[in-house]
DRENPA-3360 file (N, C-alpha, C; in nm, 2 decimals, always signed):
BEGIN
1 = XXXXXXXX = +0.08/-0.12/+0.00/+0.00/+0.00/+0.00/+0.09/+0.12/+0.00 ~ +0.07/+0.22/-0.09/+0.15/+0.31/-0.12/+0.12/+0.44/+0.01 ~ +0.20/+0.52/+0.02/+0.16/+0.65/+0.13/+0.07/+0.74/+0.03 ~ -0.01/+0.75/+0.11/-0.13/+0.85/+0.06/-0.13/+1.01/+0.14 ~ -0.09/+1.13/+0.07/-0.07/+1.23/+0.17/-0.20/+1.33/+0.16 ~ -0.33/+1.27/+0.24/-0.45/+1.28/+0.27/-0.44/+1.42/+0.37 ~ -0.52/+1.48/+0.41/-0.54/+1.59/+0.50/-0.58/+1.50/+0.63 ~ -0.56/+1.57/+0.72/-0.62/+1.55/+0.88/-0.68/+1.70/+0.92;
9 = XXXXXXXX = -0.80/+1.70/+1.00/-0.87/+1.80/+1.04/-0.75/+1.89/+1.13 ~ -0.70/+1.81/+1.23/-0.62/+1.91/+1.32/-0.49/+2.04/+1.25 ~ -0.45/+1.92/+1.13/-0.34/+2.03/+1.04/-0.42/+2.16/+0.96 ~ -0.53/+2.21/+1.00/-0.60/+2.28/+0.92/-0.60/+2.39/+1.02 ~ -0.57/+2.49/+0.93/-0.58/+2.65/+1.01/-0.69/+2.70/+1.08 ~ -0.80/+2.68/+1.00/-0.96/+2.71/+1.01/-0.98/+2.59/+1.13 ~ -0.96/+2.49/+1.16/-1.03/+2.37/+1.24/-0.99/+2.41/+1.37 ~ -1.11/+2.46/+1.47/-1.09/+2.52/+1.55/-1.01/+2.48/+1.65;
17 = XXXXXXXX = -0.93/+2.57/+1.72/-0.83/+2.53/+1.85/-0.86/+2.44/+1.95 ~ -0.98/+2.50/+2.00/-1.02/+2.40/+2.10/-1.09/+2.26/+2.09 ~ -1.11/+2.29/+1.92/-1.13/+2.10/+1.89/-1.04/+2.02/+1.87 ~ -0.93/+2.08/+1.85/-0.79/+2.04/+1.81/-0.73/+2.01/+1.94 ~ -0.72/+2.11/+2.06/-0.67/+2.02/+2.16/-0.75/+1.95/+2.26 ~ -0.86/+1.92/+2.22/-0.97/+1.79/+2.26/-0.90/+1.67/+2.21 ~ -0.87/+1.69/+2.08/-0.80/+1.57/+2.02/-0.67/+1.49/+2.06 ~ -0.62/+1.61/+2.10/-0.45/+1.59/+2.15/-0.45/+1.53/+2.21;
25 = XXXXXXXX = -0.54/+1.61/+2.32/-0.55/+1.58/+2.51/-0.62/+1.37/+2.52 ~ -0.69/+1.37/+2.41/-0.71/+1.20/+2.42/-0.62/+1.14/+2.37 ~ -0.51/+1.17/+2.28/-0.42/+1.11/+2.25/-0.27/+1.10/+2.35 ~ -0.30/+1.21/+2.40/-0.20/+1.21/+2.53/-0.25/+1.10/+2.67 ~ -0.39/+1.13/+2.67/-0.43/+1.05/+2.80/-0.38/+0.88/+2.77 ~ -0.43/+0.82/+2.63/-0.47/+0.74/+2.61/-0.27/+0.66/+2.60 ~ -0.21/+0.78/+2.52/-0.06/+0.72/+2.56/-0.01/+0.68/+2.72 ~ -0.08/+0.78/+2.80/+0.01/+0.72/+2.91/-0.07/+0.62/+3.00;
33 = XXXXXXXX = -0.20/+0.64/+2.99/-0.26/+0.50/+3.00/-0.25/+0.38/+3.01 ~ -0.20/+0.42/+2.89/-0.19/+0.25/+2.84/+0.02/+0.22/+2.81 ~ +0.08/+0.30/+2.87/+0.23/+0.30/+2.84/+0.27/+0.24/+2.73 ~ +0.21/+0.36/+2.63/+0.25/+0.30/+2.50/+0.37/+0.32/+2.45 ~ +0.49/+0.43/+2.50/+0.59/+0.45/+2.52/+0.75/+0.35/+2.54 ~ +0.63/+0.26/+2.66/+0.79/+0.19/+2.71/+0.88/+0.09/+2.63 ~ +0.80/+0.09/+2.54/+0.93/+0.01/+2.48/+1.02/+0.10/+2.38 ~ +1.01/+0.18/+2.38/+1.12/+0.29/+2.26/+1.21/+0.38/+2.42;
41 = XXXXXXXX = +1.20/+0.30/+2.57/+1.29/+0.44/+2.59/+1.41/+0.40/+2.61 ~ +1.47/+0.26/+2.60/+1.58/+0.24/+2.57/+1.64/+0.34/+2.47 ~ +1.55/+0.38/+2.38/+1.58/+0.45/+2.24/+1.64/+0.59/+2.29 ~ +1.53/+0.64/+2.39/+1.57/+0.78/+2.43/+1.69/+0.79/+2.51 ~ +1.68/+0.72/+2.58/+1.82/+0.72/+2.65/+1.96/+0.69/+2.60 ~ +1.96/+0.63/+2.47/+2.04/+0.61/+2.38/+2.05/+0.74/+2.32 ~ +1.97/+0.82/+2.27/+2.03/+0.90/+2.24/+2.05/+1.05/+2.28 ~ +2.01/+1.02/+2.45/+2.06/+1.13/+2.55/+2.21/+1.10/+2.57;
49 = XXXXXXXX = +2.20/+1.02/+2.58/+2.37/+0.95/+2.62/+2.47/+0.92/+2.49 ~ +2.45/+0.92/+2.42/+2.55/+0.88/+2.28/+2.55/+1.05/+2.27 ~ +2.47/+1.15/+2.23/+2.48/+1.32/+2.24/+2.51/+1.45/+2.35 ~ +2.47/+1.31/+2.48/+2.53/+1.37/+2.61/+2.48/+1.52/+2.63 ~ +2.33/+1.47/+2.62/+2.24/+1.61/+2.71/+2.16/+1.55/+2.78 ~ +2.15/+1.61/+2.83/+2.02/+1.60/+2.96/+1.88/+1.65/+2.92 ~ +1.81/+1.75/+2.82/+1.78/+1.80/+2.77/+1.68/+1.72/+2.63 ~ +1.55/+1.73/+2.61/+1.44/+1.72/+2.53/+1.41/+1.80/+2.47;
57 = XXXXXXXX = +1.41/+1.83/+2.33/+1.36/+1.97/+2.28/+1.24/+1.89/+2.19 ~ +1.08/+1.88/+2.25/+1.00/+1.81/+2.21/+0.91/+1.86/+2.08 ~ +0.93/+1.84/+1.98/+0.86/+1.94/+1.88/+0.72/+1.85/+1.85 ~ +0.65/+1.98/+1.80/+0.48/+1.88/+1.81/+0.45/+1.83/+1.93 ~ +0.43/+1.92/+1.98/+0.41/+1.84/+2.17/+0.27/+1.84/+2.14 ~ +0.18/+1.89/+2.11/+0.03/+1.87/+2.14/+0.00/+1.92/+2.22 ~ -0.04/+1.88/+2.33/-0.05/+1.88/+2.47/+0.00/+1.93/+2.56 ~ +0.13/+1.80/+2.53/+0.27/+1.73/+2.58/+0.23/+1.68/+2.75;
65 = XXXXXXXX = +0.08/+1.65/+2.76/+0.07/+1.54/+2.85/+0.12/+1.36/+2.82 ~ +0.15/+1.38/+2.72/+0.18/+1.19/+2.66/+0.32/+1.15/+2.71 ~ +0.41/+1.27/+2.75/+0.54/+1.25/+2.72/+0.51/+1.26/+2.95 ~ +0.41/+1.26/+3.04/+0.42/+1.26/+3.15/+0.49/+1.12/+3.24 ~ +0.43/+0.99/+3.21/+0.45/+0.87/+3.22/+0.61/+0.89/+3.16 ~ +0.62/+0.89/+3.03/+0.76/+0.81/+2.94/+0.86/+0.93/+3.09 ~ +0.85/+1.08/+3.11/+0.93/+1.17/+3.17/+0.96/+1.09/+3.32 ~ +0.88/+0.98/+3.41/+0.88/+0.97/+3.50/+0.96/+0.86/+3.49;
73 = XXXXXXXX = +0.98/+0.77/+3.36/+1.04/+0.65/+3.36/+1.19/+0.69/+3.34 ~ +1.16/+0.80/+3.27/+1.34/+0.83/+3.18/+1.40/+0.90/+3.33 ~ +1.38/+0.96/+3.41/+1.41/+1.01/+3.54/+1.47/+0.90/+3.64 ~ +1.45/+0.81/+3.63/+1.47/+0.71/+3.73/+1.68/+0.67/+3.69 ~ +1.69/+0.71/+3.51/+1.84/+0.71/+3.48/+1.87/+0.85/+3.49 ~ +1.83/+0.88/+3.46/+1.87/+1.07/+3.41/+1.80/+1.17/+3.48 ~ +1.83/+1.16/+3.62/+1.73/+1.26/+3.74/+1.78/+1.38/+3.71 ~ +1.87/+1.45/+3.61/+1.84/+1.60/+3.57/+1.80/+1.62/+3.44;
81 = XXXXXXXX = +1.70/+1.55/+3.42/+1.61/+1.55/+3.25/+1.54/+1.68/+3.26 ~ +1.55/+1.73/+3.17/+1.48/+1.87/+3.15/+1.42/+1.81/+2.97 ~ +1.27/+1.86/+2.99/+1.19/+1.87/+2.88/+1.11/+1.98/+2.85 ~ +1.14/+2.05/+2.74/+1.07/+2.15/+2.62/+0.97/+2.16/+2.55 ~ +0.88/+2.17/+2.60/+0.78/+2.13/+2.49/+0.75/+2.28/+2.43 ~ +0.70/+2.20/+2.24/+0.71/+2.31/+2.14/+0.61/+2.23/+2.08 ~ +0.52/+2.38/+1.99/+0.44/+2.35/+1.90/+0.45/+2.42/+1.79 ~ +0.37/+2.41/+1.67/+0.33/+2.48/+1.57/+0.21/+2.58/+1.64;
89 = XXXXXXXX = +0.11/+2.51/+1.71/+0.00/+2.53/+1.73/+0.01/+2.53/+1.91 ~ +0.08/+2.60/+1.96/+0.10/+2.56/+2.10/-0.03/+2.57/+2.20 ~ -0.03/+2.50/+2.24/-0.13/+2.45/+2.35/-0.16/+2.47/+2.54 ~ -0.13/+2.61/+2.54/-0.06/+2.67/+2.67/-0.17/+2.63/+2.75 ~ -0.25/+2.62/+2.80/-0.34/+2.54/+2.89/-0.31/+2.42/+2.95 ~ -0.24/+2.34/+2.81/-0.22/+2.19/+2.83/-0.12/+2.20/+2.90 ~ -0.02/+2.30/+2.82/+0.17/+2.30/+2.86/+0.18/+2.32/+2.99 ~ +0.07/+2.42/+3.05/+0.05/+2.48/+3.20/+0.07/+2.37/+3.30;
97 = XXXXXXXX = -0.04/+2.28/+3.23/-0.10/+2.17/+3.37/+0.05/+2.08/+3.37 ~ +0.09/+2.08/+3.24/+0.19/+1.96/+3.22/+0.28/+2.02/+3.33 ~ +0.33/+2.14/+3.30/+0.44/+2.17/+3.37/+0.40/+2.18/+3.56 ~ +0.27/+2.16/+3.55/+0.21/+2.13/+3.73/+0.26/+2.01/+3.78 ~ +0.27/+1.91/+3.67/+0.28/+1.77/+3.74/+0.36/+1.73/+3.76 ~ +0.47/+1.82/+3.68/+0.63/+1.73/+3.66/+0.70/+1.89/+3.65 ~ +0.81/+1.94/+3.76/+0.83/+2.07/+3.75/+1.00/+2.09/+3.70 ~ +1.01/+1.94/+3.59/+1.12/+1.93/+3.50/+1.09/+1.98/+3.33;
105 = XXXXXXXX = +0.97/+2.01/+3.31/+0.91/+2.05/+3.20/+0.90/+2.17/+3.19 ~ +0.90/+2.22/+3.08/+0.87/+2.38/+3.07/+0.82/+2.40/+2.88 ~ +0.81/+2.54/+2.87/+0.77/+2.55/+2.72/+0.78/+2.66/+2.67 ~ +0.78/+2.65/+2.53/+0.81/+2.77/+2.41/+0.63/+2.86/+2.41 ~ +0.59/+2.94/+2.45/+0.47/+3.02/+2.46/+0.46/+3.03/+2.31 ~ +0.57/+3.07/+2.22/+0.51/+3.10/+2.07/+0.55/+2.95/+2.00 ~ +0.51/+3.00/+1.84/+0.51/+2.86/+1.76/+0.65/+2.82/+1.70 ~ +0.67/+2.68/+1.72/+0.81/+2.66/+1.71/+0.75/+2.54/+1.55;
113 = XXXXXXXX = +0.85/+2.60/+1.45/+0.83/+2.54/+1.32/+0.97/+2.41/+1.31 ~ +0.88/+2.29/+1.34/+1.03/+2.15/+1.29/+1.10/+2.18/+1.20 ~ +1.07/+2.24/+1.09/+1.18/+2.27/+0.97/+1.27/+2.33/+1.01 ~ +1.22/+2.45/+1.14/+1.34/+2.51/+1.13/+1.31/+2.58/+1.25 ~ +1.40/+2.50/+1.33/+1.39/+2.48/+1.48/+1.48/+2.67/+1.56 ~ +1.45/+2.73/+1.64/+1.56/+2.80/+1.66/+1.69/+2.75/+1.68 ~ +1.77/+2.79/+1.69/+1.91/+2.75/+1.73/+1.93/+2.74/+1.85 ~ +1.86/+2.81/+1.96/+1.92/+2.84/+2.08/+1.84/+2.70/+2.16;
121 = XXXXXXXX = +1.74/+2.64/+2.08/+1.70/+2.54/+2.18/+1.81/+2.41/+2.13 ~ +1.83/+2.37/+2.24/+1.98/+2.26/+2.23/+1.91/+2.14/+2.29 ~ +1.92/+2.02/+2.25/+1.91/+1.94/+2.32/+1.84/+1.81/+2.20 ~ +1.81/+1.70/+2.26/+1.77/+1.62/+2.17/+1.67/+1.62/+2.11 ~ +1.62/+1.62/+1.98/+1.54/+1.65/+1.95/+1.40/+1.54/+1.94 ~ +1.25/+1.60/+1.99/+1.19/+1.44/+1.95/+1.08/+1.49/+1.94 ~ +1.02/+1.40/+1.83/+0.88/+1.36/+1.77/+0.81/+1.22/+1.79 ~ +0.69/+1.28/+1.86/+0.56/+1.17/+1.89/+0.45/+1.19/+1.81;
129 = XXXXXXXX = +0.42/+1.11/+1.70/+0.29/+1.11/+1.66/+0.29/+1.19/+1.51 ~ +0.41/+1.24/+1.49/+0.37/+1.40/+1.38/+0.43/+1.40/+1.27 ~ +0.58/+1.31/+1.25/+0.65/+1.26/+1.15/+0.54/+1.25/+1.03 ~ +0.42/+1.19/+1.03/+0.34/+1.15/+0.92/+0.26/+1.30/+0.85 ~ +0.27/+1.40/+0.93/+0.19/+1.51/+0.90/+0.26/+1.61/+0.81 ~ +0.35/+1.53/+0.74/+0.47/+1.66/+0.68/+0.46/+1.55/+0.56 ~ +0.46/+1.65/+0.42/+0.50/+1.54/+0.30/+0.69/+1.50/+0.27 ~ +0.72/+1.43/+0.22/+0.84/+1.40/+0.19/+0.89/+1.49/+0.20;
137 = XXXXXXXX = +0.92/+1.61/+0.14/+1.00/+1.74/+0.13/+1.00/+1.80/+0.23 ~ +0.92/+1.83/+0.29/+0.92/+1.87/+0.44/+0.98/+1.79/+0.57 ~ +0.98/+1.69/+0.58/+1.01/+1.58/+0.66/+1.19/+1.58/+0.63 ~ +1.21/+1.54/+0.49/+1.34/+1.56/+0.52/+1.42/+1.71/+0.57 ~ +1.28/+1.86/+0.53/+1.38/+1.95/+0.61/+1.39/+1.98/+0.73 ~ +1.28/+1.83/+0.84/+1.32/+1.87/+0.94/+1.47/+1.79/+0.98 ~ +1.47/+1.69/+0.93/+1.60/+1.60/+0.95/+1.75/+1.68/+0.87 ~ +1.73/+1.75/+0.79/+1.80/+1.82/+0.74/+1.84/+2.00/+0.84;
145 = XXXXXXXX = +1.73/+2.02/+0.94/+1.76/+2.11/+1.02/+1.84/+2.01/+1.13 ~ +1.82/+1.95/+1.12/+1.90/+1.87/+1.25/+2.02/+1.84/+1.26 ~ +2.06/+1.82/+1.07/+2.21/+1.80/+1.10/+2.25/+1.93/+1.05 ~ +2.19/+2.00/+1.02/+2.28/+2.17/+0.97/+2.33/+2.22/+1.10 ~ +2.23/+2.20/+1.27/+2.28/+2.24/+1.35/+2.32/+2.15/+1.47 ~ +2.38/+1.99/+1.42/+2.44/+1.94/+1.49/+2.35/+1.88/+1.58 ~ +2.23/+1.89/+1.59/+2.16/+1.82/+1.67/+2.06/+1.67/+1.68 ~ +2.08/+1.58/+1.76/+2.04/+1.45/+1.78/+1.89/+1.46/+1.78;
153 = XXXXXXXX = +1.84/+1.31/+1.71/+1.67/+1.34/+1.67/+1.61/+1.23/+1.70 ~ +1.54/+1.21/+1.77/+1.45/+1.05/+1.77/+1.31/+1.11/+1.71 ~ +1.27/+1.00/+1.64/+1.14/+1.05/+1.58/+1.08/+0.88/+1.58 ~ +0.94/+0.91/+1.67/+0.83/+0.79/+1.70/+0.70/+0.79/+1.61 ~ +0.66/+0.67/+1.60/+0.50/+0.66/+1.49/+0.44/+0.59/+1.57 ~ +0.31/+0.54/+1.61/+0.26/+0.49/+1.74/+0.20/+0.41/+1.61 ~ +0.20/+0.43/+1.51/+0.10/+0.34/+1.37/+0.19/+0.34/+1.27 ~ +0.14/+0.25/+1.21/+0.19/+0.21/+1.05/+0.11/+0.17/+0.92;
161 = XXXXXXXX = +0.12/+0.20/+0.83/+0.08/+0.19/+0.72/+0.01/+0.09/+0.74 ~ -0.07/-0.03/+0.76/-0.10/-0.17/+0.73/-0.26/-0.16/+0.78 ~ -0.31/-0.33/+0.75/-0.48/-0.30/+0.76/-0.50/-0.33/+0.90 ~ -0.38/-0.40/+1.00/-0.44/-0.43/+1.13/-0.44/-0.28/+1.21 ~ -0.33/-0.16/+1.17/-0.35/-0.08/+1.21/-0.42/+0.02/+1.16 ~ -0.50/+0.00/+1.03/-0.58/+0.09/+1.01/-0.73/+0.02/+1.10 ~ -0.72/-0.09/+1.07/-0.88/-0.14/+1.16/-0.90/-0.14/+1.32 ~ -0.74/-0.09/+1.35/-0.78/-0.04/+1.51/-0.81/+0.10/+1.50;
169 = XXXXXXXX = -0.75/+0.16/+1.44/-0.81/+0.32/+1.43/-0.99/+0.34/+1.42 ~ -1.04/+0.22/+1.33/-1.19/+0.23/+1.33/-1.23/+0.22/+1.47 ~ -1.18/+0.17/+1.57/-1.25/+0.14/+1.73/-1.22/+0.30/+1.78 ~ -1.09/+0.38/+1.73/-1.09/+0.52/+1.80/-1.26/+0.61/+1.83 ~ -1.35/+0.57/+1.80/-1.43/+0.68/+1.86/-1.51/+0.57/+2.00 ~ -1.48/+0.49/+1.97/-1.54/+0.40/+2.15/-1.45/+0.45/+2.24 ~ -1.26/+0.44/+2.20/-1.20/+0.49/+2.31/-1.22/+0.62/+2.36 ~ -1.27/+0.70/+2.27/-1.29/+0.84/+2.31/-1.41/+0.87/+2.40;
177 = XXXXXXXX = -1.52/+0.77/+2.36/-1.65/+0.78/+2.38/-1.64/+0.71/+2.57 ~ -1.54/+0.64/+2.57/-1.52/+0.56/+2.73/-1.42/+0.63/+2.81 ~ -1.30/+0.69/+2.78/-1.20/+0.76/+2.82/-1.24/+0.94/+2.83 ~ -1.34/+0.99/+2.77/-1.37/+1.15/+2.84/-1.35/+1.17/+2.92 ~ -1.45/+1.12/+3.00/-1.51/+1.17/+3.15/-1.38/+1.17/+3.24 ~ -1.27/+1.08/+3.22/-1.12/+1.09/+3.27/-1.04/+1.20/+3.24 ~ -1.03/+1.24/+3.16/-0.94/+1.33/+3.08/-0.97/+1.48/+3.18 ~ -0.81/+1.49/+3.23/-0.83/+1.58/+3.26/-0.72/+1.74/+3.20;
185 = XXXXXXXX = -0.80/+1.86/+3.24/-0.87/+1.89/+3.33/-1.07/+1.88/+3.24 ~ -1.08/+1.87/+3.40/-1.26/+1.85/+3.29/-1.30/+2.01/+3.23 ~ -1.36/+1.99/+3.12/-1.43/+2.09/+3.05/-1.56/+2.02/+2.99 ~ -1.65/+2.10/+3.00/-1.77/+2.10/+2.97/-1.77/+2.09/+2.81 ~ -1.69/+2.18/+2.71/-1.69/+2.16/+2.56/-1.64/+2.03/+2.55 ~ -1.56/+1.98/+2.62/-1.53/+1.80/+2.57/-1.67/+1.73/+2.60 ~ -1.71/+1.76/+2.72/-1.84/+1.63/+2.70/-1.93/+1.67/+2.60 ~ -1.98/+1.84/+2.58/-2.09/+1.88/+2.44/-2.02/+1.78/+2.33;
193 = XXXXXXXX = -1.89/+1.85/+2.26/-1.86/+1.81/+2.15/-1.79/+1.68/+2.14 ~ -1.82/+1.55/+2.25/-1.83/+1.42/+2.26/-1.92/+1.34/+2.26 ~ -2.05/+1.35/+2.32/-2.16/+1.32/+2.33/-2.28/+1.37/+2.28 ~ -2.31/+1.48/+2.28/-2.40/+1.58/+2.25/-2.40/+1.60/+2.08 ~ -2.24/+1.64/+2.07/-2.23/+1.66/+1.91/-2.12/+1.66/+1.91 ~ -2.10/+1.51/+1.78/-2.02/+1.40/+1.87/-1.87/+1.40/+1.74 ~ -1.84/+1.54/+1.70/-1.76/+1.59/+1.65/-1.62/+1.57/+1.70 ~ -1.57/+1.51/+1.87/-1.45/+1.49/+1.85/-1.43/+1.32/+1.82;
201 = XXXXXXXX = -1.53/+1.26/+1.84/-1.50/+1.12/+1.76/-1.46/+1.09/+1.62 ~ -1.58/+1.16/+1.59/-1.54/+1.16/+1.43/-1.44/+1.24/+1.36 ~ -1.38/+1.32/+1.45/-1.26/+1.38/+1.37/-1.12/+1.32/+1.40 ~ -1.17/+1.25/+1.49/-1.02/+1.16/+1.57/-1.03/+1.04/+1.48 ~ -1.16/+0.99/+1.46/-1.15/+0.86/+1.36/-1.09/+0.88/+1.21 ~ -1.13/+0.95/+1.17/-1.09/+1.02/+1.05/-0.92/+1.05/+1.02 ~ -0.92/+1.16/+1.11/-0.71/+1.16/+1.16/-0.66/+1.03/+1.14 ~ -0.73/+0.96/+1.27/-0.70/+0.86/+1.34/-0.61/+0.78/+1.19;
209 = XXXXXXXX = -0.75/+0.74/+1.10/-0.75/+0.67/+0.97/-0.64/+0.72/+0.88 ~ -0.65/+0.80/+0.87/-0.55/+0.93/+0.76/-0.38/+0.89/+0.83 ~ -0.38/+0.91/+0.95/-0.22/+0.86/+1.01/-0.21/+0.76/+0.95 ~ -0.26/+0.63/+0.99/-0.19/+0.54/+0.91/-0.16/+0.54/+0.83 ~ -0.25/+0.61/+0.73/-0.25/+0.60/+0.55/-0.13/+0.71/+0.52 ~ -0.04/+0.77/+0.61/+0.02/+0.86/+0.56/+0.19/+0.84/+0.64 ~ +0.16/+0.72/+0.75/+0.28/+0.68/+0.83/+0.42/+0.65/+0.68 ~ +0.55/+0.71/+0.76/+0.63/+0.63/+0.65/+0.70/+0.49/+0.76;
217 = XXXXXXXX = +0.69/+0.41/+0.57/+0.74/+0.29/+0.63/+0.93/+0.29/+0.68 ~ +0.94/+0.16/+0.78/+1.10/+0.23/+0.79/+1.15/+0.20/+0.65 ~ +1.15/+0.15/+0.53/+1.22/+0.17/+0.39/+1.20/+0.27/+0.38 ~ +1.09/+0.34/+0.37/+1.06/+0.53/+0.36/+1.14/+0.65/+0.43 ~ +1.17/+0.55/+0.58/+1.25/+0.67/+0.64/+1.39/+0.64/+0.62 ~ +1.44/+0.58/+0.58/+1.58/+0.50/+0.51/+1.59/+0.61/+0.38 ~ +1.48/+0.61/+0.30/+1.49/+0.72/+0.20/+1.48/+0.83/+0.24 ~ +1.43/+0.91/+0.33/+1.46/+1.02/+0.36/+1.57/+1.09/+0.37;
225 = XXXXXXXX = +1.67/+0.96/+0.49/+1.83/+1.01/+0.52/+1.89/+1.01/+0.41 ~ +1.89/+0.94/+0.31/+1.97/+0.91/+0.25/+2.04/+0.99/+0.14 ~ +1.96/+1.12/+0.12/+2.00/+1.21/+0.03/+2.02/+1.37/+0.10 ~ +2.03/+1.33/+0.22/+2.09/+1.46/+0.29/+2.18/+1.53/+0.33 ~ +2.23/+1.67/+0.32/+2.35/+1.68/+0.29/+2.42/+1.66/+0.40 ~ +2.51/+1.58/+0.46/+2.61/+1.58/+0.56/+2.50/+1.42/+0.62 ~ +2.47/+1.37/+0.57/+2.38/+1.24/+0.62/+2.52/+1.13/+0.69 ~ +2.60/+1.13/+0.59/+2.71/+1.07/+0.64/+2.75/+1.05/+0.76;
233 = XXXXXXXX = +2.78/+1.19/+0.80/+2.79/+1.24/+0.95/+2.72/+1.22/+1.10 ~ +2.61/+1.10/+1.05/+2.53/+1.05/+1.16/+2.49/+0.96/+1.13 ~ +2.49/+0.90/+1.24/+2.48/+0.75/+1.27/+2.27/+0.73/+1.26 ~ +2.24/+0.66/+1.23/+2.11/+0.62/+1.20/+2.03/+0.52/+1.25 ~ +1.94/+0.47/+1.28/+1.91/+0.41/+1.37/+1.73/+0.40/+1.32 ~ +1.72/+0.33/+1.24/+1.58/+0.34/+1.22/+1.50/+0.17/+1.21 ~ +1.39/+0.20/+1.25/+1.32/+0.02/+1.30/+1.19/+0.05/+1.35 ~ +1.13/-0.08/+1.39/+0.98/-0.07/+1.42/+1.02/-0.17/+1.58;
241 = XXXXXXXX = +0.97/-0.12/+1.73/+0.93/-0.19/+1.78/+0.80/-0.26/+1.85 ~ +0.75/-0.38/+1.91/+0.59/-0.39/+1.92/+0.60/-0.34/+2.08 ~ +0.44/-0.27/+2.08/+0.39/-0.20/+2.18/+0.26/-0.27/+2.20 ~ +0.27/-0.33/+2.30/+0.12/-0.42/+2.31/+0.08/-0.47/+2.19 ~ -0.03/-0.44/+2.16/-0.11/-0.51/+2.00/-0.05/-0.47/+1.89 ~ +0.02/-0.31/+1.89/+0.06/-0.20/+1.79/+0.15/-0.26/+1.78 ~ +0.25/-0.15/+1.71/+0.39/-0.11/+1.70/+0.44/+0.03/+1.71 ~ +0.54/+0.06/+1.73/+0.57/+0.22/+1.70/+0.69/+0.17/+1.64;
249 = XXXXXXXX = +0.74/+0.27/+1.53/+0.83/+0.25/+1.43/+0.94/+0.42/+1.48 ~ +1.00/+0.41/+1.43/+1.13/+0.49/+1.52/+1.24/+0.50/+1.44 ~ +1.30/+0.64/+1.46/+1.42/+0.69/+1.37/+1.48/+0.79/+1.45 ~ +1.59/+0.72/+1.49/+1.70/+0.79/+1.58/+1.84/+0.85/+1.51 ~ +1.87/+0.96/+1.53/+2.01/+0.99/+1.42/+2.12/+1.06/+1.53 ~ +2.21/+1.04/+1.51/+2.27/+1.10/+1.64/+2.39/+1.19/+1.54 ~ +2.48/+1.27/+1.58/+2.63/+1.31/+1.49/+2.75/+1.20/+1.53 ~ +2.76/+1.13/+1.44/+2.92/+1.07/+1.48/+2.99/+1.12/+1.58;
257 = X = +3.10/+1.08/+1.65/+3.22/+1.14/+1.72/+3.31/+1.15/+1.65;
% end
């Protein structure tokens, strides 16, 4: 099945903010829930330690309540972990609470573009969930910002191209429909526009569907690196591992020594 580069509601200017981070905020809950995470943090820690920062510079945070659980586990090696969370579309309500729970986290107030990261944020770079929302040319200019400024990158897919992962995406509006009323903090526009008018299921199912159909495969992210300039110069690291029923597929790049 070839990558199909389909739209998703949330990448749309017009699709309103606060339906957008209804969306996040279930995909954050639902990650640390279910620790969908633990098997890629050997990964992270690999490449805190081969680049030797203490330091997360999280792009596409969403929320960046997903990254609460994986931050409590990576702390138990690396008790001075400091995490950044950054958006396109930043999400300062969410960032707020995040930074309540865990007072190692902090964040960028304005919008931080992956293609082209500031310079002054240092540290490792990582992506949950968002790799698939960029078409080929864009995707490689975020891996291409990465080695222009020397910086280490893990990048995660919680799905894959295939039919068993597109046919669990069809269950995504029961998980939403059973996990609300948890999600915090409570707001009254999540239960309207969950049950009442029932617009954030079906725009999560829809995404939901669209991610897979737009995940690259690891041969795809293999293509990516491979025509970038100074690619050489880093060591690569790309694979799929399984996560419960799923998989999350993964592309680590660090700079040689």
């Amino acid at each position: 099945m070839g990558r199909l580069q389909l739209f998703e509601f949330e990448d749309q200017k017009w699709f309103p903010a606060f339906l957008r981070n209804y969306g996040t905020d279930f995909l954050q809950f639902l990650s640390n829930a279910t620790k969908m995470y633990k098997p890629i943090i050997p990964v992270i820690k690999k490449g805190l330690q081969k680049s030797r920062s203490n330091q997360i510079i999280d792009l596409g945070s969403g929320g960046g309540g997903g990254l609460v659980w994986l931050n409590s586990e990576l702390k138990k090696d690396v008790p001075d972990l400091r995490i950044l969370l950054t958006d396109f579309y930043p999400n300062i309500p969410a960032f707020r609470l995040t930074k309540e729970k865990a007072d190692n986290f902090d964040y960028v107030k304005t919008p931080v573009d992956a293609r082209d990261v500031p310079e002054d944020l240092i540290g490792l770079r990582t992506q949950f969930l968002s790799l698939h929302h960029f078409k080929p040319n864009d995707a490689q200019r975020i891996l291409q910002n990465a080695i222009n400024t020397n910086s280490p990158i893990a990048i995660f897919e919680g799905q894959e191209r295939s039919l068993p992962s597109i046919l669990a995406m069809l269950f995504s509006p029961i998980s939403v429909l059973l996990t609300t009323p948890f999600i915090r903090p409570f707001k009254f526009g999540r239960i309207i526009f969950t049950y009442l008018i029932p617009i954030v299921p079906l725009f999560v199912l829809w995404d939901g569907v669209v991610s897979a159909l737009r995940t690259y495969s690891v041969k795809e992210m293999h293509g990516l690196v491979e025509d970038l300039n100074g690619t050489e110069h880093y060591n690569w690291e790309i694979d799929r591992v399984k996560s419960g029923p799923g998989v999350i597929l993964y592309l680590l790049g660090i700079k040689k020594a």
